[in-house]
BASEKE-525807 format. One record per residue (C-alpha): y negated, x, z negated. Coordinates in steps of 0.05 Angstrom, whole numbers, always signed. Layout:
N
+--------+--------+--------+
!      v !      u !      w !
+--------+--------+--------+
!      Y !      X !      Z !
...
+--------+--------+--------+
END
This chain:
414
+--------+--------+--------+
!      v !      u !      w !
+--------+--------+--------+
!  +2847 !  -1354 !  -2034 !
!  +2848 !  -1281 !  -2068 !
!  +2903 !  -1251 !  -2031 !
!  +2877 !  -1288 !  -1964 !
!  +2815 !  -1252 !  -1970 !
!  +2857 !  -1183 !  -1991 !
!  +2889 !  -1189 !  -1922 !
!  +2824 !  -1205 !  -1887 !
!  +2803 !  -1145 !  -1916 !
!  +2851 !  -1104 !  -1903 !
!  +2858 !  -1123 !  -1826 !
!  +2780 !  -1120 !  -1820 !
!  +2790 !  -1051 !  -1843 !
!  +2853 !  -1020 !  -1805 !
!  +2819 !  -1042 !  -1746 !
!  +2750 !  -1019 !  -1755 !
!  +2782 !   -949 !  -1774 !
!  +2825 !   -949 !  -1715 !
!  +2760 !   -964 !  -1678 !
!  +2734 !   -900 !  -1700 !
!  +2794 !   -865 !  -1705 !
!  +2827 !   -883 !  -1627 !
!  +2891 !   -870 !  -1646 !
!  +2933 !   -846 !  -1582 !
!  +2877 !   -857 !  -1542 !
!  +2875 !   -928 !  -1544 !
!  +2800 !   -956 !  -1529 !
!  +2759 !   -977 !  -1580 !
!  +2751 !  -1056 !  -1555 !
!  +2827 !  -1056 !  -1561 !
!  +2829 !  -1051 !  -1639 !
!  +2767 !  -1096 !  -1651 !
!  +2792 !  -1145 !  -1611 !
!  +2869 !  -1138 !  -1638 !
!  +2834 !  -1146 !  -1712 !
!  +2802 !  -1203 !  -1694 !
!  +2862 !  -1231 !  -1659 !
!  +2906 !  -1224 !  -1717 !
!  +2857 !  -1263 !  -1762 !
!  +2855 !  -1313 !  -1713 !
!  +2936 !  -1319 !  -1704 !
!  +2950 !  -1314 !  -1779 !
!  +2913 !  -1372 !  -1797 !
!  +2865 !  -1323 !  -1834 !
!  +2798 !  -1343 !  -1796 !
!  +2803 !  -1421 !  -1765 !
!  +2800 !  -1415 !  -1688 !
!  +2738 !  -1459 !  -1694 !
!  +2697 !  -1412 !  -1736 !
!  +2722 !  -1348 !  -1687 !
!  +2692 !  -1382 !  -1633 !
!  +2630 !  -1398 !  -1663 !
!  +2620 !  -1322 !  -1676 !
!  +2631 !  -1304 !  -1611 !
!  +2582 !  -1355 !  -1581 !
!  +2533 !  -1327 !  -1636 !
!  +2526 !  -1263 !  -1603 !
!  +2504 !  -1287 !  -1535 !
!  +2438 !  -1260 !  -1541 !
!  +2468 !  -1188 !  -1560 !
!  +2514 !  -1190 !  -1503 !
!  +2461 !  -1202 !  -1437 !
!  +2414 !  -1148 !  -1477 !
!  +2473 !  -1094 !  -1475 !
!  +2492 !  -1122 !  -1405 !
!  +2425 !  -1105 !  -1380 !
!  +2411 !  -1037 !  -1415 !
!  +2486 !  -1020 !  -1389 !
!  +2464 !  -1032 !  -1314 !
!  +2398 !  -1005 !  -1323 !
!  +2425 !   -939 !  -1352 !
!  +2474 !   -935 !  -1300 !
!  +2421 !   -954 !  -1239 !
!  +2380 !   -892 !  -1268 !
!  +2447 !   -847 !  -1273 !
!  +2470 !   -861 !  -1204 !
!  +2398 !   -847 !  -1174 !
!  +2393 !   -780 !  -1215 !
!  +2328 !   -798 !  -1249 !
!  +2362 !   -765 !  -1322 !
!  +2383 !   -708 !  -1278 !
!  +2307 !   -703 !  -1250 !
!  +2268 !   -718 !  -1319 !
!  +2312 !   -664 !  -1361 !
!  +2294 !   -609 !  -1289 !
!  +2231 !   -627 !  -1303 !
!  +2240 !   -609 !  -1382 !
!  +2271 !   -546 !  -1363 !
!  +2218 !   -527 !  -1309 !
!  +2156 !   -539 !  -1355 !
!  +2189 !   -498 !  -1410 !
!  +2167 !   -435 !  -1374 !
!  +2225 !   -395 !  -1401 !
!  +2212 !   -416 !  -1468 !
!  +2282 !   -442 !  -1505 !
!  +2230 !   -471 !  -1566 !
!  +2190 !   -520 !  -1512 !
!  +2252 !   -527 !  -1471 !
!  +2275 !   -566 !  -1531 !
!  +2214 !   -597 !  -1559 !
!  +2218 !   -629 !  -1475 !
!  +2292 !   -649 !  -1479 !
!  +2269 !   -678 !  -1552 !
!  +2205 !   -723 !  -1522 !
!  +2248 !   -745 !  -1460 !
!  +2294 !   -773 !  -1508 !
!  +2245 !   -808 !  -1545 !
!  +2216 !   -843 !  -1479 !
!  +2299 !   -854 !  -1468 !
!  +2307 !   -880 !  -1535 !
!  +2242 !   -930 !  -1537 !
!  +2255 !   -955 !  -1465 !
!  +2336 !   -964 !  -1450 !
!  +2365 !   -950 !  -1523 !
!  +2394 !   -901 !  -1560 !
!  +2457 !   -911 !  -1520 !
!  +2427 !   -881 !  -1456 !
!  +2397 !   -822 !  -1489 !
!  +2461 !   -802 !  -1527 !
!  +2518 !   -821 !  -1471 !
!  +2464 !   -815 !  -1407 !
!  +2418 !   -767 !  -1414 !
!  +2456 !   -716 !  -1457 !
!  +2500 !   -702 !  -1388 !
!  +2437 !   -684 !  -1352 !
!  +2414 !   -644 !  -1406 !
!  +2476 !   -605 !  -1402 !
!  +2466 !   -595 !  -1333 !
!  +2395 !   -566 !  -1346 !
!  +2417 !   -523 !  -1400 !
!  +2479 !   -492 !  -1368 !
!  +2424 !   -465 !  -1312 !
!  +2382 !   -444 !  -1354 !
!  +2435 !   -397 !  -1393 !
!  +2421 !   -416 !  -1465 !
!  +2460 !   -440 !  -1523 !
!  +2464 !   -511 !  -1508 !
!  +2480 !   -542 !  -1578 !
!  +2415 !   -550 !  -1606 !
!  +2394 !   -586 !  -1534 !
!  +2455 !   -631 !  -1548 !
!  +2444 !   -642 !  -1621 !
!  +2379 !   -666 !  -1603 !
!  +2395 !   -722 !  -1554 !
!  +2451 !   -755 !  -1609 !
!  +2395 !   -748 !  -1663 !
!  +2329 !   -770 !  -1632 !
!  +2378 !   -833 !  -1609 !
!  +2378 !   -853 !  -1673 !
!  +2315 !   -823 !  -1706 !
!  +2275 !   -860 !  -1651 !
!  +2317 !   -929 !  -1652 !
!  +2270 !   -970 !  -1687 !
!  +2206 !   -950 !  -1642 !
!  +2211 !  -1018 !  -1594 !
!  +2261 !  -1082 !  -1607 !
!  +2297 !  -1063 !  -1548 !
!  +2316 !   -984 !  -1569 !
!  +2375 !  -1004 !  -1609 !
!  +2422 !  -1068 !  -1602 !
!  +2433 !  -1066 !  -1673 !
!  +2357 !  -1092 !  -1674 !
!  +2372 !  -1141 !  -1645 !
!  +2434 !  -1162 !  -1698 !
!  +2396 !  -1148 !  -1759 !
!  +2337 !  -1206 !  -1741 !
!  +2371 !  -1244 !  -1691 !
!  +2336 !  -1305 !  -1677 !
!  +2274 !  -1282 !  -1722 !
!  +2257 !  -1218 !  -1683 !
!  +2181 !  -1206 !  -1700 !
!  +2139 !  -1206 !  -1649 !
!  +2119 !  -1138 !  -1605 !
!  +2053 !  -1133 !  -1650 !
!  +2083 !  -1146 !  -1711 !
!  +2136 !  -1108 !  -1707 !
!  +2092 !  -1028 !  -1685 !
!  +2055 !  -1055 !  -1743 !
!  +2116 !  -1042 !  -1793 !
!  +2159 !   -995 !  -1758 !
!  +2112 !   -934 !  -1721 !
!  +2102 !   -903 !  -1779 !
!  +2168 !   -898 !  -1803 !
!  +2185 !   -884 !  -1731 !
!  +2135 !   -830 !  -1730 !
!  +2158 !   -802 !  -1795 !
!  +2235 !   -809 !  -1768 !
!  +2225 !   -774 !  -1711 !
!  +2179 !   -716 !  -1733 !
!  +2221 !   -702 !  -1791 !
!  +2287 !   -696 !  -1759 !
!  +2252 !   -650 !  -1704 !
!  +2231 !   -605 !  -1756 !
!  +2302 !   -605 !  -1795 !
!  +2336 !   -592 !  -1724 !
!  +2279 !   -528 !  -1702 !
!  +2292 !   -500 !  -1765 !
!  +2364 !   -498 !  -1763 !
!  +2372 !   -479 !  -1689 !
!  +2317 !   -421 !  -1693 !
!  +2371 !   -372 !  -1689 !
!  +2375 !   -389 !  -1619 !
!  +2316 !   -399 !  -1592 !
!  +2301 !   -311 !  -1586 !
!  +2311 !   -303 !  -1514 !
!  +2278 !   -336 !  -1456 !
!  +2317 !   -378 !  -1405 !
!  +2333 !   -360 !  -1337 !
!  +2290 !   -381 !  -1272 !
!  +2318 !   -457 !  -1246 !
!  +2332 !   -457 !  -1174 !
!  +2335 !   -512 !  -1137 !
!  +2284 !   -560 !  -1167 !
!  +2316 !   -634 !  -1165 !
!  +2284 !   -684 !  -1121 !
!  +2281 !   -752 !  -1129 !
!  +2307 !   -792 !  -1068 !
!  +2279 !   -852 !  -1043 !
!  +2328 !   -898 !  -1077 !
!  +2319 !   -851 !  -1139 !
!  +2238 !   -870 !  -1132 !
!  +2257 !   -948 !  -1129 !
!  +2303 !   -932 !  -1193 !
!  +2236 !   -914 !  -1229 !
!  +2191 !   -970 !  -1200 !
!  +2254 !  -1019 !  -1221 !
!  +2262 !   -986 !  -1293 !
!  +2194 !   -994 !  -1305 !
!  +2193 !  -1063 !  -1279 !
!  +2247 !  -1067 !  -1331 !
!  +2217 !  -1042 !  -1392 !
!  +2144 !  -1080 !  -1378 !
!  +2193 !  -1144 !  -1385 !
!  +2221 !  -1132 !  -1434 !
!  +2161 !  -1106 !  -1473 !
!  +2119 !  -1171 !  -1447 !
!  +2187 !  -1214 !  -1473 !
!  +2180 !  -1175 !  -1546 !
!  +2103 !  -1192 !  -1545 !
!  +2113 !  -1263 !  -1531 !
!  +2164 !  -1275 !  -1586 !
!  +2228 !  -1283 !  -1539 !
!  +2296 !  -1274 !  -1545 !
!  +2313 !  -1200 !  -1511 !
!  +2378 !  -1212 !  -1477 !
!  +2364 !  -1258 !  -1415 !
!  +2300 !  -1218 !  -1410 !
!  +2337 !  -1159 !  -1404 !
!  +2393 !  -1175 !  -1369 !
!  +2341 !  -1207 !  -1316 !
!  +2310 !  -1146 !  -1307 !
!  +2369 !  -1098 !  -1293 !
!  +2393 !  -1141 !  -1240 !
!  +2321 !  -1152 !  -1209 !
!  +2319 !  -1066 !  -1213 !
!  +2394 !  -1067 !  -1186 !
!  +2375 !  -1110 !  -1112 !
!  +2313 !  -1077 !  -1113 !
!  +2348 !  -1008 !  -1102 !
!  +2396 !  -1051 !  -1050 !
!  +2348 !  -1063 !  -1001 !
!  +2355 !   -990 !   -991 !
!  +2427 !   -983 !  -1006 !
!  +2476 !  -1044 !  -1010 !
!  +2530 !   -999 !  -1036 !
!  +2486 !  -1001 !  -1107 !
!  +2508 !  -1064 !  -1135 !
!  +2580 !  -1048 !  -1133 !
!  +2578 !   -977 !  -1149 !
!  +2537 !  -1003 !  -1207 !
!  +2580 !  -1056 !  -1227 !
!  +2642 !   -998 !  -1233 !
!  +2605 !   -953 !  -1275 !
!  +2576 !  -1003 !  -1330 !
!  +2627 !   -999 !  -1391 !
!  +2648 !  -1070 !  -1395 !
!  +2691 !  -1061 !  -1447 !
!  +2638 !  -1052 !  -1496 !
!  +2629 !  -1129 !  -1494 !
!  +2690 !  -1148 !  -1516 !
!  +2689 !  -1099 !  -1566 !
!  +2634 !  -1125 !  -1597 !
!  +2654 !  -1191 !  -1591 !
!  +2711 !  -1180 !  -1632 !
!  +2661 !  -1143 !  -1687 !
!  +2624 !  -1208 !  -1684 !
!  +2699 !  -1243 !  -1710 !
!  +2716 !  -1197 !  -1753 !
!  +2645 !  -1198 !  -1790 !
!  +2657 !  -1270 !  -1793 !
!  +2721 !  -1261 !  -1829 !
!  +2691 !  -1200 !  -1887 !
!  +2638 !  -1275 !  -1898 !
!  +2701 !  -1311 !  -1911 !
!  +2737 !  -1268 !  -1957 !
!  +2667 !  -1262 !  -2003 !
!  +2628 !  -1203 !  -1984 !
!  +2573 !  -1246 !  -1959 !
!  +2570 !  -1272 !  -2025 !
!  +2567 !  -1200 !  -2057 !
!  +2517 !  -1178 !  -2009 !
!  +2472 !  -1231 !  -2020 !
!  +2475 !  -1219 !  -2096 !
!  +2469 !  -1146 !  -2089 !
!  +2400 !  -1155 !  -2040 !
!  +2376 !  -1211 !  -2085 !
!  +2377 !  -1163 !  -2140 !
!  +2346 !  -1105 !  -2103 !
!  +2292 !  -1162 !  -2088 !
!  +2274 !  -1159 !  -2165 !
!  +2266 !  -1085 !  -2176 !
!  +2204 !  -1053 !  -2161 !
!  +2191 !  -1047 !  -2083 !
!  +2199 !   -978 !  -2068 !
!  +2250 !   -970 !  -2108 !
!  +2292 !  -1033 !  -2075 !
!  +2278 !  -1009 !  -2003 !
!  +2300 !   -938 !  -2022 !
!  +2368 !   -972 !  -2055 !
!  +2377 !  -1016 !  -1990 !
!  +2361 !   -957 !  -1931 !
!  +2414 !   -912 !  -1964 !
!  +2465 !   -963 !  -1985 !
!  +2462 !   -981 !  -1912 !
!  +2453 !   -919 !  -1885 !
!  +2513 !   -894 !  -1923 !
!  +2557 !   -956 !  -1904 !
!  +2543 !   -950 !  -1821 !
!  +2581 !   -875 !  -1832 !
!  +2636 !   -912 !  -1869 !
!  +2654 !   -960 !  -1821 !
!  +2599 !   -951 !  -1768 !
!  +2536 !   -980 !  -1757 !
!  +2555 !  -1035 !  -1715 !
!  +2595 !  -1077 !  -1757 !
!  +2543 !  -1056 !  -1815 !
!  +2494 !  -1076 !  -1776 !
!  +2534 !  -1150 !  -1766 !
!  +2542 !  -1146 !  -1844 !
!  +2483 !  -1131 !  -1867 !
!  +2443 !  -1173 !  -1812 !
!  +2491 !  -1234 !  -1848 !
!  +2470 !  -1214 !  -1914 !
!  +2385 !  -1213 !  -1899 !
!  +2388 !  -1282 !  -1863 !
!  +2440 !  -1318 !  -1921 !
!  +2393 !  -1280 !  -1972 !
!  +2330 !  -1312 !  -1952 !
!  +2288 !  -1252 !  -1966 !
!  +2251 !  -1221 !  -1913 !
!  +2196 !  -1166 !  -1923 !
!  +2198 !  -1095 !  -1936 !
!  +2273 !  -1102 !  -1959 !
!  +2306 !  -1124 !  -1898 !
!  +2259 !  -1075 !  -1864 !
!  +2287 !  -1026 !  -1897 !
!  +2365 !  -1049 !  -1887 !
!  +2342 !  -1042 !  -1808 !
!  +2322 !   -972 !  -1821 !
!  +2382 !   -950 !  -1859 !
!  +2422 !   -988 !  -1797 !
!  +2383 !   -947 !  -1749 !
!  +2372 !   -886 !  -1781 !
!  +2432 !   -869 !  -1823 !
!  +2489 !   -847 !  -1774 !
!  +2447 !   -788 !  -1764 !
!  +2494 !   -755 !  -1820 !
!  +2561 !   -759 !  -1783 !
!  +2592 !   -776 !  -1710 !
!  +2624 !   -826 !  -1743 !
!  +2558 !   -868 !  -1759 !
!  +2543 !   -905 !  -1689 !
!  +2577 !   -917 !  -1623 !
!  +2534 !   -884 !  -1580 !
!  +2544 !   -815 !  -1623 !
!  +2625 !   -830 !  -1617 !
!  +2615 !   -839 !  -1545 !
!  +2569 !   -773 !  -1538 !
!  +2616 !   -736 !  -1570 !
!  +2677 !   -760 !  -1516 !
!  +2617 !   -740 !  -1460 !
!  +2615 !   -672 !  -1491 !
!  +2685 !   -663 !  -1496 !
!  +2695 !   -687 !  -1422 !
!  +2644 !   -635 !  -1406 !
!  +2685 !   -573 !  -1441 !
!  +2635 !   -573 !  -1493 !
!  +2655 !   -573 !  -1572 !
!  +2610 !   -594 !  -1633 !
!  +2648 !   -612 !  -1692 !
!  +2641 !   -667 !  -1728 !
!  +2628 !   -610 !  -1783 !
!  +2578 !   -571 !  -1750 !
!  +2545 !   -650 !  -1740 !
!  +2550 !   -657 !  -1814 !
!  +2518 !   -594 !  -1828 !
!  +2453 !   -619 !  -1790 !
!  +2461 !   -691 !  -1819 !
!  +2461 !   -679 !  -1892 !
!  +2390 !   -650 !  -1892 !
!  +2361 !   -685 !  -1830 !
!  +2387 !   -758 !  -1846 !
!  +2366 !   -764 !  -1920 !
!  +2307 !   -726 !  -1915 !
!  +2284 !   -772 !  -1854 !
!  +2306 !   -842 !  -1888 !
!  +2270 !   -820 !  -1944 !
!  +2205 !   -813 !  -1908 !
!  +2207 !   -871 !  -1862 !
!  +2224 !   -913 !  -1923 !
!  +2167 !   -886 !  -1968 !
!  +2114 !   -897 !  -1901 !
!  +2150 !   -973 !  -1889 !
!  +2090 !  -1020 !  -1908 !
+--------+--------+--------+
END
């Protein structure tokens, strides 16, 4: 049983790496679902228990499903492109509220369609803006991958891995602003402070005149109505205790024939831009998760938050945030998020503790692009875009905004 779980192990970590890593280019759904595969084929994880994991994540699936389309609805109809004109057009040649606008708009992003959108949607637009304006645009960008994940844990519905973490015992709307706006708040205003400070250095000259304002067209104004249809679902769903994902999914494809009536061309065109393959790929997390519970780090985890339960409280949360936090950069935060999601339910232990494993989920890949998805996938949007940050000049940002803002969050958790 010791060297079965040495080879779970070591499969569960090849292709999480190669997740991160993309060697040659492949897609990232290819190596989850290869790992998962493998475990499968070699006898390591029975076929039964693979398919029960995959069923399990139903709920995750429709909620990504329905941010996907609902993102994509608001790309095609230009409403980023039109929110982050209207950022640039109130800043009044002023690169310091230019950027406190592009970091609010990802805030309302971030609480409404995800942290996904705001880092992979909304940082395009934001390029867009910033190019015409004539400025630096790194601090712009940096803000968009950080306030994804500094404002994650606003609503249920801003981060999937929300969603992973309580599964089935998602607290309801009420109880859940009750425990997490003022770690939001602290989150977010933190990390905007950290990012100011180091970006001041180029925020000295004002920013040219925009020409051109962008106009919303008539589908774009039926994008709106349907998104916020959308999120007054989904928010009504959170209130009444529901699960999110048929909610969700619901909604984006109520928004999606709304804008047909106007244009049947917009369920198709739609349909082609949504990135199905993160599905699969997280399907195959979902396996793989399922095999790290075979080979005994459930059992470890469980031990490890049991004995963080009997340490004093502020101390325990602190332990769990940062242990977590510094896990999602090791092998991201999806697949930490699966892990550690496990670990609270098997546990038991609820409270202030797996609170605080949520915010380290959330909150820690803020110290490298390695930490969450969406930052992977803004840094590949950047890159398509002729535009380079570094995963070192991320860093350099990171180490000082993601402690400092775990730290506070944690220490304002009640």
């Amino acid at each position: 049983m010791q060297v079965q779980a040495i080879f779970i192990c070591v499969i569960s970590i090849i292709s999480i790496g190669c997740m991160l890593a993309r060697p040659r280019g492949i897609a990232e759904a290819y190596w989850a679902c290869g790992g998962a595969h493998l475990l499968v084929i070699t006898r390591l994880l029975p076929l039964h228990q693979a398919s029960r994991a995959v069923r399990q994540g139903l709920d995750v699936y429709l909620f990504l499903t329905g941010m996907m389309i609902l993102a994509e609805l608001a790309r095609r109809e230009g409403v980023f492109e039109w929110v982050a004109d209207i950022a640039g057009r109130y800043a009044h040649g002023s690169p310091s509220r230019l950027f406190l606008y592009v970091y609010l708009a990802g805030i309302v992003v971030t609480a409404l369609l995800s942290n996904d959108a705001t880092a992979v949607v909304l940082t395009p637009a934001v390029l867009a803006v910033v190019r015409k304006a004539k400025v630096e645009p790194k601090p712009y960008l940096l803000a968009c991958a950080l306030i994804a994940n500094a404002a994650s844990f606003i609503l249920p519905i801003s981060n999937p891995a929300n969603l992973v973490i309580f599964a089935r015992n998602m607290p309801r709307l009420t109880t859940w602003l009750g425990i997490f706006i003022l770690p939001s708040v602290a989150s977010i205003v933190i990390t905007f402070f950290v990012l100011r400070f180091a970006s001041a250095a180029d925020f000295k000259d004002r920013i040219a005149h925009l020409q051109q304002p962008a106009v919303l067209s008539s589908q774009g104004r039926l994008a709106v109505f349907g998104l916020a249809f959308a999120c007054l679902a989904l928010i009504s769903a959170s209130a009444l205790g529901l699960d999110l994902g048929a909610p969700t999914c619901g909604a984006a494809i109520v928004a999606t024939f709304v804008i047909a009536a106007r244009d049947r061309s917009a369920p198709l065109d739609v349909a082609k831009g949504v990135s199905w393959s993160v599905i699969p790929l997280v399907a195959g997390l979902f396996v793989i998760v399922e095999g790290l519970e075979n080979a005994g780090m459930l059992h470890l985890g469980v031990n490890g938050f049991r004995a963080l339960a009997r340490v004093p409280q502020v101390v325990g949360n602190l332990a769990a945030g940062f242990s977590v936090g510094l896990l999602s950069n090791g092998m991201n935060n999806l697949p930490a998020g699966l892990i550690s999601g496990a670990v609270v339910h098997a546990s038991g232990h609820a409270g202030s503790l797996a609170n605080s494993v949520l915010i380290g989920v959330d909150l820690g890949p803020n110290l490298s692009v390695t930490g969450s998805l969406a930052t992977i996938l803004w840094l590949i949007a950047l890159r398509r875009e002729n535009v380079e940050i570094t995963g070192w000049q991320f860093l350099k940002i990171g180490v000082v905004a993601m402690p400092l803002a775990l730290l506070g969050s944690i220490l304002v958790l009640r």
